[in-house]
C-alpha positions in Angstrom: 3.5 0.7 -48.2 3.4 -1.2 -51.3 4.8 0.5 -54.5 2.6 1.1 -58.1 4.6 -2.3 -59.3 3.8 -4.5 -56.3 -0.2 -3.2 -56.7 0.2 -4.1 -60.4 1.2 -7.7 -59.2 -1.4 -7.6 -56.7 -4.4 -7.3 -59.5 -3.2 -10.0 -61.6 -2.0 -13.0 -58.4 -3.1 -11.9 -55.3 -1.4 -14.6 -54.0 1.8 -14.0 -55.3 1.5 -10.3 -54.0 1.0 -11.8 -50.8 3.8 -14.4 -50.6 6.0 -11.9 -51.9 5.0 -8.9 -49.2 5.2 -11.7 -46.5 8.9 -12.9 -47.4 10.4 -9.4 -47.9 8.9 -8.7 -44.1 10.3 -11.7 -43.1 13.8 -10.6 -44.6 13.6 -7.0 -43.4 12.7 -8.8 -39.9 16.2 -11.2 -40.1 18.5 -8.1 -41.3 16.7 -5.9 -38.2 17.9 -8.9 -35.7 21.7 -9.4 -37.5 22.1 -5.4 -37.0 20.8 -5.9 -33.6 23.4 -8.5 -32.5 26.3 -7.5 -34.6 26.1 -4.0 -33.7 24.7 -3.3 -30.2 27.0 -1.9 -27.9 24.7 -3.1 -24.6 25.2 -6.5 -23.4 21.7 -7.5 -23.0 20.9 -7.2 -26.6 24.6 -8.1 -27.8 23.9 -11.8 -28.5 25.6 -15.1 -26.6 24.2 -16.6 -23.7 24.1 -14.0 -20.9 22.2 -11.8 -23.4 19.9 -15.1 -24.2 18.7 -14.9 -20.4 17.4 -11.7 -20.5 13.2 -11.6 -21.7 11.9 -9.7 -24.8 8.5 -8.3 -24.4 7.0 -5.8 -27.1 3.7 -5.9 -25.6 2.5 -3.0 -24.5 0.8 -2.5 -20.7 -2.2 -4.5 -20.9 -0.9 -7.4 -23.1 2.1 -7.8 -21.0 -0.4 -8.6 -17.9 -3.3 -10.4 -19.5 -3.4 -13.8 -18.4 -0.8 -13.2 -15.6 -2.8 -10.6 -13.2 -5.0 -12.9 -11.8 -2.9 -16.1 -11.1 -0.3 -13.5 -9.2 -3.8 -12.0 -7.1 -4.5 -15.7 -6.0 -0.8 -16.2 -5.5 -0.3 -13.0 -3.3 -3.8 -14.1 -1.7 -2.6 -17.3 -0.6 0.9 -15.6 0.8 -1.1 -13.4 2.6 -2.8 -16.3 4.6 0.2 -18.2 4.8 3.8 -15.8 5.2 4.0 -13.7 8.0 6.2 -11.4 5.9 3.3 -10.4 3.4 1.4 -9.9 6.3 3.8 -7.6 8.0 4.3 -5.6 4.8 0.8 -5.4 3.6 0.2 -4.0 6.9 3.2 -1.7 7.1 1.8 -0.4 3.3 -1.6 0.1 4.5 -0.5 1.9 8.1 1.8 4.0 5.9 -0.6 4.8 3.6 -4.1 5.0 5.2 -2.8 5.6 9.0 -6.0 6.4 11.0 -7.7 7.7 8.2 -7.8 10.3 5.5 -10.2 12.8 6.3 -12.6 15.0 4.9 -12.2 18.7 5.8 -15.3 20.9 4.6 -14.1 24.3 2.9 -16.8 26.4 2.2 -16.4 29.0 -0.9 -18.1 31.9 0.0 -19.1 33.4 2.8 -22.6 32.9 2.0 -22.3 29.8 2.0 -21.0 29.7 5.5 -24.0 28.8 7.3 -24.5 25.3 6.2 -20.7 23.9 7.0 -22.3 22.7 10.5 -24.7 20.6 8.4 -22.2 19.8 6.2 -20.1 18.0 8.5 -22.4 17.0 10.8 -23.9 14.9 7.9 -20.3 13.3 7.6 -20.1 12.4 11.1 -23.6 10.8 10.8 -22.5 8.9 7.6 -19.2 8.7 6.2 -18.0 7.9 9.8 -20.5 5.8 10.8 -20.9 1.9 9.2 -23.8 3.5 7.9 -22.0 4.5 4.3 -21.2 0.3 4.2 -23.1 -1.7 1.7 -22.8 -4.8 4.3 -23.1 -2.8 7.4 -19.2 -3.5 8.8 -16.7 -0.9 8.5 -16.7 3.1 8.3 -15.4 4.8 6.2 -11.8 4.8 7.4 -11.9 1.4 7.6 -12.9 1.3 3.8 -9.6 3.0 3.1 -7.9 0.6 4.9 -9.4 -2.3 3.3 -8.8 -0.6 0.0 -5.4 -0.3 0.8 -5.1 -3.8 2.2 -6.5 -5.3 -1.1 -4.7 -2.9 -3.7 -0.9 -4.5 -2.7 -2.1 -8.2 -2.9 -4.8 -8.0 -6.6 -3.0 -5.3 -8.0 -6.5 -3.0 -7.9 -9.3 -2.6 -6.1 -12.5 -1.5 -6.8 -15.3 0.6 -4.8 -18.9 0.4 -5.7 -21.7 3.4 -4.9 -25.3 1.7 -4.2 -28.5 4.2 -4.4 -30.6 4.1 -1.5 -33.9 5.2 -0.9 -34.6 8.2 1.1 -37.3 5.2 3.1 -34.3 3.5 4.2 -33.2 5.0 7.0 -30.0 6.3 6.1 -28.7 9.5 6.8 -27.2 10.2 3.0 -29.4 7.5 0.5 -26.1 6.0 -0.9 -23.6 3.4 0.6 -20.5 2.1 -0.7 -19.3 -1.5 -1.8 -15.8 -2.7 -1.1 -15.0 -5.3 -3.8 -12.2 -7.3 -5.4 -11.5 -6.9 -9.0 -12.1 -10.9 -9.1 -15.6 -9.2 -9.8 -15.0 -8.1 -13.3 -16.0 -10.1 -16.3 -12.3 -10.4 -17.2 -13.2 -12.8 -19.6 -15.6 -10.3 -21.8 -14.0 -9.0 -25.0 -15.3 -7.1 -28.0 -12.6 -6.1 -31.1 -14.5 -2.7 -31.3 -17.2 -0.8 -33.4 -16.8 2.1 -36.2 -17.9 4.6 -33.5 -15.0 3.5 -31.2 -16.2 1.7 -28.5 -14.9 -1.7 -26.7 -15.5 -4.3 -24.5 -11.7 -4.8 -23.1 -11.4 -7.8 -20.3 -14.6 -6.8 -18.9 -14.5 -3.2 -19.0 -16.6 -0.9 -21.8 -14.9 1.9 -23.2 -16.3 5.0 -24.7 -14.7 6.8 -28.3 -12.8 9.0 -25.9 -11.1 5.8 -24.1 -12.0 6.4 -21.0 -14.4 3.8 -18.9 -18.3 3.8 -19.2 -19.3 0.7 -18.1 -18.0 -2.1 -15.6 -19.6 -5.6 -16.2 -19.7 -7.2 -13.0 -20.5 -10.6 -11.5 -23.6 -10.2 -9.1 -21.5 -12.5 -6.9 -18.1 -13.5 -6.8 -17.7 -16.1 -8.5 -15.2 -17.8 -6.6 -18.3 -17.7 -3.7 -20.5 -20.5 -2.6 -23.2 -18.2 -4.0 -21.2 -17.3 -7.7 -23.3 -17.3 -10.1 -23.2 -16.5 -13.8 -25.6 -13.3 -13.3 -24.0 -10.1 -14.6 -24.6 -6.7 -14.2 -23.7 -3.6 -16.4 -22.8 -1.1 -13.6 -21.9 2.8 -15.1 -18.4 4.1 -14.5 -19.8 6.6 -12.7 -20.8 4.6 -10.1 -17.6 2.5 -9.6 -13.8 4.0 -8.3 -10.8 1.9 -9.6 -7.9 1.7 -7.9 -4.8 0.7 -8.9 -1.1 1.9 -9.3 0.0 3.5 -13.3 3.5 2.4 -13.8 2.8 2.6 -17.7 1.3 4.9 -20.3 -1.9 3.0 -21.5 -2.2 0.5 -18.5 -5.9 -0.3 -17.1 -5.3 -2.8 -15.2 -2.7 -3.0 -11.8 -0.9 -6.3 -11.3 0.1 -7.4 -7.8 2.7 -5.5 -6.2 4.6 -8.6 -4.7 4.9 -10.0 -8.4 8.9 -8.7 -8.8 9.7 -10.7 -5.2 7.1 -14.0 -4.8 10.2 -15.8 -5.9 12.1 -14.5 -2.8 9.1 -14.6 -0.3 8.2 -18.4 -1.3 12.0 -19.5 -1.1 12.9 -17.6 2.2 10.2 -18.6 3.6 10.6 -22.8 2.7 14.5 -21.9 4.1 13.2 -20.4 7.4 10.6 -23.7 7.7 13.6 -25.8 7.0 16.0 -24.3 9.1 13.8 -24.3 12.2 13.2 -28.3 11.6 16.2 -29.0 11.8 17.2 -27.1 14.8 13.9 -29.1 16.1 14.8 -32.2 14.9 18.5 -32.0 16.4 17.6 -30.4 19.3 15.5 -34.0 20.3 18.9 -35.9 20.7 21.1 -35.5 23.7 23.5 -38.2 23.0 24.7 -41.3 21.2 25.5 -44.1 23.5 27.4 -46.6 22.2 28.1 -49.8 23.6 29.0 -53.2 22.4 25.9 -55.9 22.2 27.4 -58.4 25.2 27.6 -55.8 27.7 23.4 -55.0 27.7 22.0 -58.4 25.9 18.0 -57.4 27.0 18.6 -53.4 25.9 17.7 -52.3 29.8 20.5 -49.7 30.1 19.8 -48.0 26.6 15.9 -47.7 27.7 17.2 -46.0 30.9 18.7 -43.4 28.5 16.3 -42.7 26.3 15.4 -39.3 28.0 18.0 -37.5 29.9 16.8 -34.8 32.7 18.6 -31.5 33.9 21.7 -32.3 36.7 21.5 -36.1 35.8 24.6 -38.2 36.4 25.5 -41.0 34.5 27.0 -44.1 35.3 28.4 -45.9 32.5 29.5 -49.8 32.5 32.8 -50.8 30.9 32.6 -50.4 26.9 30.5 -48.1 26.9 30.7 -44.5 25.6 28.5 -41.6 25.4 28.7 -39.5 22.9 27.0 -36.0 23.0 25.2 -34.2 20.4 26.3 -30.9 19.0 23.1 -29.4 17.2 24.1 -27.1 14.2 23.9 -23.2 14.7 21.3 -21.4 13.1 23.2 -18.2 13.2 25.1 -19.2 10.0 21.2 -18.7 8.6 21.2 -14.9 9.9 23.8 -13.2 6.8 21.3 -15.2 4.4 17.8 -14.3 5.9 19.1 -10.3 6.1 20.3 -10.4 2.5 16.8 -11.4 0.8 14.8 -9.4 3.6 16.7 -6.3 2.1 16.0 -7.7 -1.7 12.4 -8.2 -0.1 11.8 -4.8 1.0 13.4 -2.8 -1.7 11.2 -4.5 -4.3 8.1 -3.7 -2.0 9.3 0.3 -1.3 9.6 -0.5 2.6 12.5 -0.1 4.3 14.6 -3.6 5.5 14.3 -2.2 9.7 10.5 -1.8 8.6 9.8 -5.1 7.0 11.7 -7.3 9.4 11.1 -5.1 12.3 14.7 -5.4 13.5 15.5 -1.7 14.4 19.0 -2.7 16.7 21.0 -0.7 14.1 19.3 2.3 13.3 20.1 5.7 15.3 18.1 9.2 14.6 20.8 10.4 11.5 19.5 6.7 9.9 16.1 6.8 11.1 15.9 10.0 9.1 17.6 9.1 6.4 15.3 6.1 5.9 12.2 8.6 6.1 13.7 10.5 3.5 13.8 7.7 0.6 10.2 6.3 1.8 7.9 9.1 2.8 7.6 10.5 -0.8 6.3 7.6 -1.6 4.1 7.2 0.8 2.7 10.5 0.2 2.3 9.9 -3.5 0.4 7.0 -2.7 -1.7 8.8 -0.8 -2.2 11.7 -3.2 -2.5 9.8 -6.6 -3.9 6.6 -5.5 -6.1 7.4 -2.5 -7.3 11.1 -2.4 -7.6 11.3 -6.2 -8.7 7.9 -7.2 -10.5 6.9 -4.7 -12.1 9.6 -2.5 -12.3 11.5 -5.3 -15.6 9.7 -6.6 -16.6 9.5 -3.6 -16.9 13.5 -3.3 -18.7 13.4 -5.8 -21.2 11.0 -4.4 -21.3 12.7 -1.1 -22.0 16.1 -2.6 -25.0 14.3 -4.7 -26.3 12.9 -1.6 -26.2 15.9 0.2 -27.9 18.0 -2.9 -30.8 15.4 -2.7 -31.2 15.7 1.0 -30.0 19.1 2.3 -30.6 21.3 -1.0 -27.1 22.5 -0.7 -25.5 23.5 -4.1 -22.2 20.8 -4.8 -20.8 24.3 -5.9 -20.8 25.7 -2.8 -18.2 23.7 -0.4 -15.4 21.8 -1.2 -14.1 18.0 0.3 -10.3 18.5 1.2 -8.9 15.1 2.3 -6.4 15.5 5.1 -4.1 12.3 4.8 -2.0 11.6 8.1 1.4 11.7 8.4 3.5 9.3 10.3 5.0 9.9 13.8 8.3 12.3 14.2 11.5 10.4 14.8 12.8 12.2 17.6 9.8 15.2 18.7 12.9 16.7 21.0 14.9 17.4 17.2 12.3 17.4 15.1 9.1 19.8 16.5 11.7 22.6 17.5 13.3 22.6 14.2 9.0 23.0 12.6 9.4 26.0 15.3 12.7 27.5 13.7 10.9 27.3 10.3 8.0 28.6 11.3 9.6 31.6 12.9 12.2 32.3 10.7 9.5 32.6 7.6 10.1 29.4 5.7 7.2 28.3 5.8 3.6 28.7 8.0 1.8 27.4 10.8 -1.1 26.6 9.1 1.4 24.2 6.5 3.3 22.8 9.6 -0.1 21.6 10.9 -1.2 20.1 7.6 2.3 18.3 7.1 1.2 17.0 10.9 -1.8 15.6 9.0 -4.2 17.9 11.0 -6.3 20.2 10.1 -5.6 24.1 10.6 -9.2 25.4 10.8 -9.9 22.7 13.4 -6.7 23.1 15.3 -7.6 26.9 15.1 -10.9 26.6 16.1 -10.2 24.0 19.2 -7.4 26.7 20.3 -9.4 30.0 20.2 -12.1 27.5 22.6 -9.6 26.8 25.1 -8.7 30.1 25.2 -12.0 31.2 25.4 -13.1 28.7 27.9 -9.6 29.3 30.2 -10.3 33.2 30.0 -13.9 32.3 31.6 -12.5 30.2 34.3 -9.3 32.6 35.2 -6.8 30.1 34.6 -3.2 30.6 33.2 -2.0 27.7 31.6 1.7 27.0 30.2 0.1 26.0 27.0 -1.4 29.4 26.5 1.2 31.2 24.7 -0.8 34.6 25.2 0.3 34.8 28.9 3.0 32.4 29.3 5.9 32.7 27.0 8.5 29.3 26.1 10.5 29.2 28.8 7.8 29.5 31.7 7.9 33.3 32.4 4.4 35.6 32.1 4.1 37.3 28.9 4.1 40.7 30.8 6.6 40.2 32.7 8.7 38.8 30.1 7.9 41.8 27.9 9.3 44.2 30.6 12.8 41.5 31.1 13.5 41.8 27.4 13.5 45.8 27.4 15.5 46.2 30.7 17.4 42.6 31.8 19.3 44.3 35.0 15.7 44.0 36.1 15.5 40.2 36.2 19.1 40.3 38.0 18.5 42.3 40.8 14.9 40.5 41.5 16.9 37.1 41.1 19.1 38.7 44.1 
């Protein structure tokens, strides 16, 4: 802040005010940078050449990816088409992530309310799993999630569109959703900002609260056949962003492969160039060398231009064939396994998982690997999934379902159930859930749930087979009301446990 001298100045030269605030930043600046350098203690910022290779950046999470995010999208795109290892980990993200589906589970609030859960999910069946909630009549709404989680990786964000329908149109909700790539948003649309706080920030309108209002969208996208320059103000209410928060302030997600393109490009170009040149040396069998007298019209070296399996040779005097020893692409191996491992830990996968190369792992590792990714994976499924994704979409459901059932959105609730990936070893693994389970750390109902199944359901579908086997009069093993673990009746069982001579003597 200026002091009552420097406003003094500033009345009689403005200009000399100026120049004279403007050098004394400049000189606090320089004596910020020399205490910097001559008295950091870290060796990034202590001066010299290895600290002169490191990259400053005081912008904060926006600034720092404007103008990057979409060159990286098309970049990671363009990978995506062309490097089988984007594909396998965009597809080993997505299957982690999505699996066969995060589901909606119905939990109604009252028992009241009770009566409508049958319509309820019925309605869910008819819509959200049908290709009738798609805008372009393709995918369900699993496969939405997977696409979502297909595109997130590669742009950075995705978004997800609600479209009102008419109640003529044949639907069984009047709403479907739109899939589309954040290559949609006016990125280019800026506004500085008005007294009552609002913005117009790469194509996205915020309120005086900061959070989004409006999206304004290209009726096309514009890298189509079809792009136009039509554009549409579409509410926030009506759109779900998705994109990973690795900052405070950040708006925007940036492409996930961004830290490792380097690596995928280069390892890539090295695996191309290492195969050609197996290729190319595995096309010579020999060198025959001969001296010009001995085959003055070239017939013998035609005759070995192409050698076959169990040929013999017969070579004239001065002549001398020399074989060809191709070089060994296993000296490639060490180098490939070195950047897959810098590949995979950039991406959160683990290096068996990304290059599919599980010779090495055993159950202890297996585990161990689980352990480091799966909280991941569950957070991505949580945060970026359930909350940002099908989170709107509740919303929209319960709307839809107001408008065409009556039934209150207060009512009933829309618990996703996200799955959870396959057991390592079921022999280890399910009877330790049964230890927990019996020994009070923990209950059925969340051992089924961290199975990514649904306890009412699983409930349900067991009290019908019992119901249905009690009809029928017939014992099953799987019936733990008549047959206990180890393959004895419950009654009799009972009656071994209070006197076990019993067993002994009808054994003998």
């Amino acid at each position: 802040m200026p002091n009552s001298f420097e406003r003094f100045i500033a009345r009689l030269s403005p200009g000399l005010a100026l120049s004279r605030s403007v050098n004394r930043t400049r000189w606090q600046m320089m004596e910020q940078r020399r205490a910097q350098f001559m008295g950091s203690t870290y060796a990034p910022v202590g001066g010299g050449r290895r600290s002169a290779e490191f990259r400053r950046n005081a912008r904060d999470a926006q600034g720092a990816m404007r103008g990057q995010r979409e060159p990286l999208a098309f970049i990671a795109r363009d990978m995506l088409r062309n490097n089988p290892r984007v594909v396998r980990a965009n597809n080993l993200i997505a299957g982690y992530t999505v699996g066969a589906g995060i589901r909606p589970v119905v939990e109604m609030k009252s028992d009241e309310a009770k009566s409508n859960k049958d319509k309820i999910e019925g309605l869910i069946l008819d819509h959200l799993m049908t290709n009738a909630i798609d805008a372009d009549g393709v995918s369900t709404l699993l496969g939405h999630q997977r696409l979502l989680m297909g595109a997130i990786p590669t742009s950075g964000e995705v978004l997800m569109r609600r479209r009102l329908r008419r109640s003529t149109d044949g639907l069984p909700l009047p709403f479907q959703v739109q899939v589309l790539e954040t290559d949609y948003i006016v990125s280019h649309k800026h506004t500085i900002g008005t007294p009552t706080g609002r913005r117009i920030d790469e194509g996205i309108e915020y309120g005086p609260t900061g959070r989004p209002e409006f999206y304004h969208l290209y009726a096309n996208h514009p890298g189509s056949t079809y792009g136009s320059g039509d554009i549409r103000k579409v509410a926030a209410e009506n759109i779900a962003h998705g994109f990973l928060v690795d900052r405070p302030g950040q708006r925007r997600g940036v492409s996930w492969y961004a830290p490792v393109m380097a690596e995928l490009h280069d390892l890539h170009k090295f695996m191309q160039g290492t195969l050609k040149r197996q290729e190319v040396a595995a096309m010579f069998a020999g060198i025959l060398k001969t001296t010009g007298d001995n085959d003055p019209d070239g017939s013998r070296s035609d005759a070995l231009m192409e050698l076959e399996a169990g040929a013999i040779l017969e070579l004239d005097s001065g002549e001398d064939l020399d074989f060809n020893d191709p070089p060994d692409a296993q000296n490639a191996e060490p180098v490939v396994q070195l950047i897959d491992r810098v590949i995979a830990g950039g991406l959160m996968l683990t290096y068996e998982g990304l290059s599919g190369d599980y010779s090495r792992v055993n159950y202890t590792s297996g585990r161990m690997a689980r352990m480091d990714q799966d909280p991941f994976n569950m957070f991505l499924q949580e945060e970026l999934m359930i909350a940002r994704m099908m989170g709107p979409l509740s919303s929209w459901f319960k709307e839809a379902v107001f408008f065409k059932t009556g039934v209150e959105p207060s009512d009933y609730r829309l618990k996703w159930t996200a799955p959870r990936r396959p057991v390592v070893d079921p022999t280890k693994d399910f009877p330790a859930i049964i230890k927990k389970i019996r020994g009070g750390l923990g209950s059925r109902q969340e051992a089924i749930r961290e199975l990514g199944r649904d306890p009412a359901r699983v409930a349900r579908e067991i009290r019908e087979d019992n119901e249905a086997a009690d009809e029928s009069g017939g014992v099953f093993d799987s019936d733990a009301r008549s047959v206990s673990q180890s393959g004895v009746a419950q009654g009799k069982a009972n009656a071994v446990a209070a006197n076990p001579e019993q067993e002994d003597s009808e054994n003998d």
